[in-house]
NUKOLVEX-901554 format. One record per residue (C-alpha): residue number from 0; x, y, z. Coordinates in nm, 4 decimals. Layout:
[pt NUM [X Y Z]]
...
***
This chain:
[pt 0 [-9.5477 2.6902 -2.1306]]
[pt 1 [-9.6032 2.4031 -2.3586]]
[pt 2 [-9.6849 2.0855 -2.1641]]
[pt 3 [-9.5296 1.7433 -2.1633]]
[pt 4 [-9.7660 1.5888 -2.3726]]
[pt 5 [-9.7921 1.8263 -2.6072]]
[pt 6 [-9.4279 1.8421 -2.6808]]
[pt 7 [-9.4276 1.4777 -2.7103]]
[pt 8 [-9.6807 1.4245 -2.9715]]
[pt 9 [-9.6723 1.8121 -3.1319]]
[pt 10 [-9.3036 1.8387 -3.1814]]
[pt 11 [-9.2477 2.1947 -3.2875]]
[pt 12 [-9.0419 2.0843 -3.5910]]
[pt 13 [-9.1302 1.7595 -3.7754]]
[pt 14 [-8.8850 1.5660 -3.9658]]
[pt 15 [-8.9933 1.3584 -4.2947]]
[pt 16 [-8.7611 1.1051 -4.4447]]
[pt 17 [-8.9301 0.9923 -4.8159]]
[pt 18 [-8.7769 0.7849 -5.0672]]
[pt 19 [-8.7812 0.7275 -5.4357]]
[pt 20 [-8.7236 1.1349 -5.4360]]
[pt 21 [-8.6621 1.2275 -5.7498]]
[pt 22 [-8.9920 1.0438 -5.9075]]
[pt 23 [-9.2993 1.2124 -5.9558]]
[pt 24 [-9.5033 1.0731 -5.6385]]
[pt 25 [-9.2296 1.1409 -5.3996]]
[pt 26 [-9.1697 1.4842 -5.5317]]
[pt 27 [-9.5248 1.5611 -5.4797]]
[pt 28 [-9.5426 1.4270 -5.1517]]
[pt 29 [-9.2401 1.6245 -5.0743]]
[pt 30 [-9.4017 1.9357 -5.1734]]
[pt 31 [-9.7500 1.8362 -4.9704]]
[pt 32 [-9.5372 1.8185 -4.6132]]
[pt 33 [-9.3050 2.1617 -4.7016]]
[pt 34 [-9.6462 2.3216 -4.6769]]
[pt 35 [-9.6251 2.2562 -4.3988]]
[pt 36 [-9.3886 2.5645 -4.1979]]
[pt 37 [-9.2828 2.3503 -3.9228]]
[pt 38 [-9.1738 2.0387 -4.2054]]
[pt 39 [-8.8355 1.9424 -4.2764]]
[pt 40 [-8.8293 1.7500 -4.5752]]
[pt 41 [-8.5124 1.4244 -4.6524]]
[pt 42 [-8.5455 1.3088 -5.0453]]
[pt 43 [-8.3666 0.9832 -5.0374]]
[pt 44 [-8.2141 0.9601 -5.3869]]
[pt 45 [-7.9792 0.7303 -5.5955]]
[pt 46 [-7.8069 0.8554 -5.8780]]
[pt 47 [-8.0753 1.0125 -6.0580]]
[pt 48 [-8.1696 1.3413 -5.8482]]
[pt 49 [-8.1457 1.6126 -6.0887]]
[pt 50 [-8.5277 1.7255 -5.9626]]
[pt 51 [-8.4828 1.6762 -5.6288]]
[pt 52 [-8.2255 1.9151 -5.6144]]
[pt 53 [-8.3965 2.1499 -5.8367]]
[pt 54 [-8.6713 2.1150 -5.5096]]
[pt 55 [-8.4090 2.1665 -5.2906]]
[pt 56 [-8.2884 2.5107 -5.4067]]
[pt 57 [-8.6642 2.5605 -5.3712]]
[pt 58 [-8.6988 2.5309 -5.0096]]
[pt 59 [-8.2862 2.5525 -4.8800]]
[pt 60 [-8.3619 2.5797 -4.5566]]
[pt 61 [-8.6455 2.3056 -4.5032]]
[pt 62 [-8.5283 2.0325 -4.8073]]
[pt 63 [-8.2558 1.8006 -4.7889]]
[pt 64 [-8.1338 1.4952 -4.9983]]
[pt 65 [-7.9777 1.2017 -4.8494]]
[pt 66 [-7.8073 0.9665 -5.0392]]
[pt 67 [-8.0050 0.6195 -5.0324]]
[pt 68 [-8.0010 0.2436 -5.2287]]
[pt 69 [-8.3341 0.1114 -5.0345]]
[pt 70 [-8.2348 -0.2442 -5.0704]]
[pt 71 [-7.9412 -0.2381 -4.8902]]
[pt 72 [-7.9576 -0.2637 -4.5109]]
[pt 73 [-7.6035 -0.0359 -4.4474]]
[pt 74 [-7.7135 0.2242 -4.6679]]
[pt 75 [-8.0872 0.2997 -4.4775]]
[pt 76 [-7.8433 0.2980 -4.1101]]
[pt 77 [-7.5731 0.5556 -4.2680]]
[pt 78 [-7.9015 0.7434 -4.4122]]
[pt 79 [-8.0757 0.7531 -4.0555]]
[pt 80 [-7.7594 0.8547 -3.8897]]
[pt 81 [-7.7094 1.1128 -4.1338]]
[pt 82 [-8.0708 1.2624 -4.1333]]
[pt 83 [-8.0464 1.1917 -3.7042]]
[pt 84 [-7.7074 1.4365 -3.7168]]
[pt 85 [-7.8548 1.6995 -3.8909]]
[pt 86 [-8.1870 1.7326 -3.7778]]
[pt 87 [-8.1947 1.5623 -3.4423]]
[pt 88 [-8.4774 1.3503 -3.4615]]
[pt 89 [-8.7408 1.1727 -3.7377]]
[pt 90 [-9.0766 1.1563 -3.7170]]
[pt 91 [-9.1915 1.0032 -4.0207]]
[pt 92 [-9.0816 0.7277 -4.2767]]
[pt 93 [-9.2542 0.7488 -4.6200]]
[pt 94 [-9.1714 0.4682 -4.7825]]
[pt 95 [-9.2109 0.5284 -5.1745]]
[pt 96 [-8.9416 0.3972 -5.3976]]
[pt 97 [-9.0697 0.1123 -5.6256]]
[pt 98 [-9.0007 0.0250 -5.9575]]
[pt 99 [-9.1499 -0.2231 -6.1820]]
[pt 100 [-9.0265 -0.4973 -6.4881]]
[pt 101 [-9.3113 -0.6471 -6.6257]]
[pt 102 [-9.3230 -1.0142 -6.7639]]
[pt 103 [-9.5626 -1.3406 -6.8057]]
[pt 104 [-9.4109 -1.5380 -6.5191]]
[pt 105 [-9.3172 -1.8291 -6.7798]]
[pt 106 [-9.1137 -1.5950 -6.9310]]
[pt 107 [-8.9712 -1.3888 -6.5940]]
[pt 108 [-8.6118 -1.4306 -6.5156]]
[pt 109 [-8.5486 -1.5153 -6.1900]]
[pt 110 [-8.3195 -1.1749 -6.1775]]
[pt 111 [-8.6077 -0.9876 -6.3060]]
[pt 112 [-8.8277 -1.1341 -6.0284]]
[pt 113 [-8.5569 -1.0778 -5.7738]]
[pt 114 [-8.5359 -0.6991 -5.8379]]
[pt 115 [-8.8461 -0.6101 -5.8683]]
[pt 116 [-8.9440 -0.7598 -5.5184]]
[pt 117 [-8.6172 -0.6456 -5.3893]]
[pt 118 [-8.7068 -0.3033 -5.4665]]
[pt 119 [-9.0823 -0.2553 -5.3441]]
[pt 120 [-9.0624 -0.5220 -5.0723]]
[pt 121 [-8.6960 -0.5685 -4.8762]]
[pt 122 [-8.6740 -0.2099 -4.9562]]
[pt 123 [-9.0060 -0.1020 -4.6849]]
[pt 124 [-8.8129 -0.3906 -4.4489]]
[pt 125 [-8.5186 -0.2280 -4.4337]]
[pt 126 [-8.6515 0.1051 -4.3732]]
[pt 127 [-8.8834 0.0418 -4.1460]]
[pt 128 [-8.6123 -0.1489 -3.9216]]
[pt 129 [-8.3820 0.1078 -3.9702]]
[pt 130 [-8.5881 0.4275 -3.8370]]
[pt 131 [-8.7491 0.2019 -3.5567]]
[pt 132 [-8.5487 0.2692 -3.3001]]
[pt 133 [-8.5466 0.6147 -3.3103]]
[pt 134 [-8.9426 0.6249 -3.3576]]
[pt 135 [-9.0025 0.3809 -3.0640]]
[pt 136 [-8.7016 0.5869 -2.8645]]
[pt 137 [-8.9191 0.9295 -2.9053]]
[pt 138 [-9.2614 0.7277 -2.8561]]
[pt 139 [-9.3842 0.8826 -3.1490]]
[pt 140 [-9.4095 0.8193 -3.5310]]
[pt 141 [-9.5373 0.7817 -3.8413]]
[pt 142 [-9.4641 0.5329 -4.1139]]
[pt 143 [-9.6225 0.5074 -4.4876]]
[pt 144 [-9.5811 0.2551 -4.7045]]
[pt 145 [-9.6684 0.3011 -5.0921]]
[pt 146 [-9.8692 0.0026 -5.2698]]
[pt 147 [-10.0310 -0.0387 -5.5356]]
[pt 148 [-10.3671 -0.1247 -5.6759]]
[pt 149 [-10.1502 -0.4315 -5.8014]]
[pt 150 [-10.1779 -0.5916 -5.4794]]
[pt 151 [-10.5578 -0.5863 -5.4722]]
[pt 152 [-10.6231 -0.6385 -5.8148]]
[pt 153 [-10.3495 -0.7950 -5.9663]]
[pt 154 [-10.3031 -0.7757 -6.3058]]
[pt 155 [-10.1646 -1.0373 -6.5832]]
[pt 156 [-9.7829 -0.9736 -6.6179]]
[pt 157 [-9.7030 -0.8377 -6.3111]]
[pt 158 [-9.6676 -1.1519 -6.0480]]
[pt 159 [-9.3790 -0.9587 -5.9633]]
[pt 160 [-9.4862 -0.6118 -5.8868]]
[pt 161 [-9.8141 -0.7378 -5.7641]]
[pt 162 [-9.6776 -1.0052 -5.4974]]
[pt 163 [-9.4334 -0.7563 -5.3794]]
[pt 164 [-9.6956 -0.4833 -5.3298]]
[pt 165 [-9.9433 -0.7190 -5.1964]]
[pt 166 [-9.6594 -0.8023 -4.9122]]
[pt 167 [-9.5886 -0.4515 -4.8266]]
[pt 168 [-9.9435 -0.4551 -4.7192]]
[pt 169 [-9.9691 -0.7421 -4.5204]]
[pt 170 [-9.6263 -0.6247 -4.3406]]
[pt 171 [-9.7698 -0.2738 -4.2781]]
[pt 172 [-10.0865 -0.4117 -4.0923]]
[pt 173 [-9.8601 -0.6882 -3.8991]]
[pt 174 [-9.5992 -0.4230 -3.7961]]
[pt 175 [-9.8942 -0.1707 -3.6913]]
[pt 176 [-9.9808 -0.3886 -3.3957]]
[pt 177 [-9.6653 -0.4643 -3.3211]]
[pt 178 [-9.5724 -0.0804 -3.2318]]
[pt 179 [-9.9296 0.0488 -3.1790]]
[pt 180 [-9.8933 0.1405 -2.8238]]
[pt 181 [-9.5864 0.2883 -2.8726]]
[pt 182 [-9.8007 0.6043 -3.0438]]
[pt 183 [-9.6402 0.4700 -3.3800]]
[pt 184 [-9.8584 0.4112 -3.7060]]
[pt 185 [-9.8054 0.2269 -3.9835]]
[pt 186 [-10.0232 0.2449 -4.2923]]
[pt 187 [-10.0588 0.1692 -4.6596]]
[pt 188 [-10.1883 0.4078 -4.9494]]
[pt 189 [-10.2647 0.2372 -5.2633]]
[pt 190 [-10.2717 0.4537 -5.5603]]
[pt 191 [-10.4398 0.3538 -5.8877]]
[pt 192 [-10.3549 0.4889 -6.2505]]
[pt 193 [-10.1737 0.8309 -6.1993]]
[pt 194 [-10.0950 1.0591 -6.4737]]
[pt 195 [-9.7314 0.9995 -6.4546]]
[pt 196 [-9.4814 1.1023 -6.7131]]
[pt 197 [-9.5034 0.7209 -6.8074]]
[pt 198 [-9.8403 0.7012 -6.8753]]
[pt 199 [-9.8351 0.9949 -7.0938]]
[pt 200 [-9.6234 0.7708 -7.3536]]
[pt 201 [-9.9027 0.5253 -7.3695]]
[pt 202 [-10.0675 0.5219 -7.6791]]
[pt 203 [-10.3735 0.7043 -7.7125]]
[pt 204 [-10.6294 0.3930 -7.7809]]
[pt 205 [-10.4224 0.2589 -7.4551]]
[pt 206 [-10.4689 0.5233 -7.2340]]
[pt 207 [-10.8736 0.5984 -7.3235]]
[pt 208 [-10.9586 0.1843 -7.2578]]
[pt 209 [-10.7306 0.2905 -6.9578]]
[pt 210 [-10.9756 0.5853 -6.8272]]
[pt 211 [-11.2658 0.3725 -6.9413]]
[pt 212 [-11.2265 0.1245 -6.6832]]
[pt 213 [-11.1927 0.3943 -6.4007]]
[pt 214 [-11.5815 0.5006 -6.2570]]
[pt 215 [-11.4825 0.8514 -6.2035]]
[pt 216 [-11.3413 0.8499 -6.5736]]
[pt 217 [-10.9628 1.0311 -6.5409]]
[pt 218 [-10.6577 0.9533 -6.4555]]
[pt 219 [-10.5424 1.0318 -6.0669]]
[pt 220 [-10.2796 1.3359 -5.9790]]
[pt 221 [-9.9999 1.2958 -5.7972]]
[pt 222 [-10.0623 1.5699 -5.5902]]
[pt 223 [-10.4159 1.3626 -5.4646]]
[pt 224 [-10.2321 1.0466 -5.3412]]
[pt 225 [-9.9524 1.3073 -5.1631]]
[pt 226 [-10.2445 1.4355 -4.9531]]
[pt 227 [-10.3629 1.0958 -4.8564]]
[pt 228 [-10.0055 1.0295 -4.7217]]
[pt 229 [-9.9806 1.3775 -4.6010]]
[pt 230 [-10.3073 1.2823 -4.3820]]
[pt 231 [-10.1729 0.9548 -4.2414]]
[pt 232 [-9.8501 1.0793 -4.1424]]
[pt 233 [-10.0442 1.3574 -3.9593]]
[pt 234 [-10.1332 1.4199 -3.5941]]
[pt 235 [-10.4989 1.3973 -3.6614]]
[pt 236 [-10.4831 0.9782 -3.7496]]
[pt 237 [-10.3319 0.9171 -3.4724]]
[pt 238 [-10.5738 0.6438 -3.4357]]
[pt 239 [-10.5662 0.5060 -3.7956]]
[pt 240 [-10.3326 0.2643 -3.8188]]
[pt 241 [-10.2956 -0.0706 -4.0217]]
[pt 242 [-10.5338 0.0663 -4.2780]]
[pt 243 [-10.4706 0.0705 -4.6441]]
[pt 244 [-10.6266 0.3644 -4.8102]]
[pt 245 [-10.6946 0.2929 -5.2131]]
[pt 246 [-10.6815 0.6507 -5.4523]]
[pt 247 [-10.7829 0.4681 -5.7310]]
[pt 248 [-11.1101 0.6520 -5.8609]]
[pt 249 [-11.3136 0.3737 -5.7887]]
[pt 250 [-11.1922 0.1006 -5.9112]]
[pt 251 [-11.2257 -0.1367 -5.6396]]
***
């Protein structure tokens, strides 16, 4: 017979709600956790899902998409309640959808400013308050947010990108201790330069000064920042939490 506490904090099926779905980190990460056989996987998507759902007819049984704008508070409740119907319970939040518009700020527009914060900063906001209550309901949880290097070396022409990823990790550390003794974590991941499908359109003298200023001298994967958030979201760091965890080769 399994006992109480092990039920509570070893659930046998684990539900994992990640957004930004369709890009190249959060499919990744998606395919880190469906290793796992007791996993159920949520993609939060917008429009663009054509490879999320080409992951979902991977894994029918354990994959799901749910329809999800991050910056707007009604659409994270009606994805919750959807993903809470279906599945019964969620266990851990990866926050990963980001995008980014670079600009000198005398040049930004203040739209351009607006949606770029809106989108890596309001976005981890509204979905942590919107799984909350169910994580502090169970007494149990896990929640990721995706940074950036950005935010701990910021770079010239992104006071946008970098202030907003510098604030998701000063509100994952404050929000840790607020639910800490709840048995709910919050932590940060930073990735560095990933070999992403954008950086692959850099031009080649680009991408070499690129490498050049990384000590271990390539790019990152995908699939090594996935396990980093596959290790914070699992039972084993149950005592990490308000940490930020760079995958940068180095850098810093």
């Amino acid at each position: 017979m399994t006992s109480p506490v092990a039920s509570r904090f070893n659930p046998p099926v684990r539900v994992i709600l990640i957004t930004g779905g369709n890009g190249g980190l959060g499919l990744a990460t998606a395919r880190r956790f469906l290793q796992d056989p007791e996993s159920h996987v949520w993609l939060g998507v917008r429009s663009h899902r054509e490879r999320a759902e080409f992951l979902r007819a991977e894994h029918p049984d354990r994959c799901s998409l749910v329809s999800l704008e991050v910056t707007e508070p009604a659409a994270w409740k009606e994805a919750v309640s959807s993903i809470l119907t279906a599945s019964g319970q969620l266990d851990v939040l990866v926050n990963n959808a980001g995008t980014h518009d670079d600009a000198l700020l005398g040049t930004m527009s203040p739209d351009v400013w607006s949606r770029v914060v809106s989108t890596n900063l309001d976005s981890v906001f509204h979905g942590c308050q919107a799984v909350l209550p169910t994580l502090i309901s169970q007494r149990r949880g896990r929640i990721v947010n995706v940074s950036s290097l950005s935010a701990l070396l910021a770079p010239a022409g992104q006071t946008n990108y970098a202030a907003a990823k510098a604030g998701v990790i000063a509100l994952t550390q404050s929000l840790a201790k607020e639910v800490a003794r709840l048995q709910i974590t919050v932590n940060a991941v930073c990735p560095g330069y990933l070999d992403t499908e954008a950086l692959a359109k850099m031009p080649p003298e680009k991408r070499s000064a690129m490498i050049g200023q990384i000590p271990a001298r390539r790019l990152g994967r995908p699939e090594e920042v996935a396990a980093a958030i596959h290790f914070l979201a699992s039972p084993e760091a149950s005592y990490i939490t308000g940490s930020v965890l760079k995958v940068d080769g180095g850098i810093l």
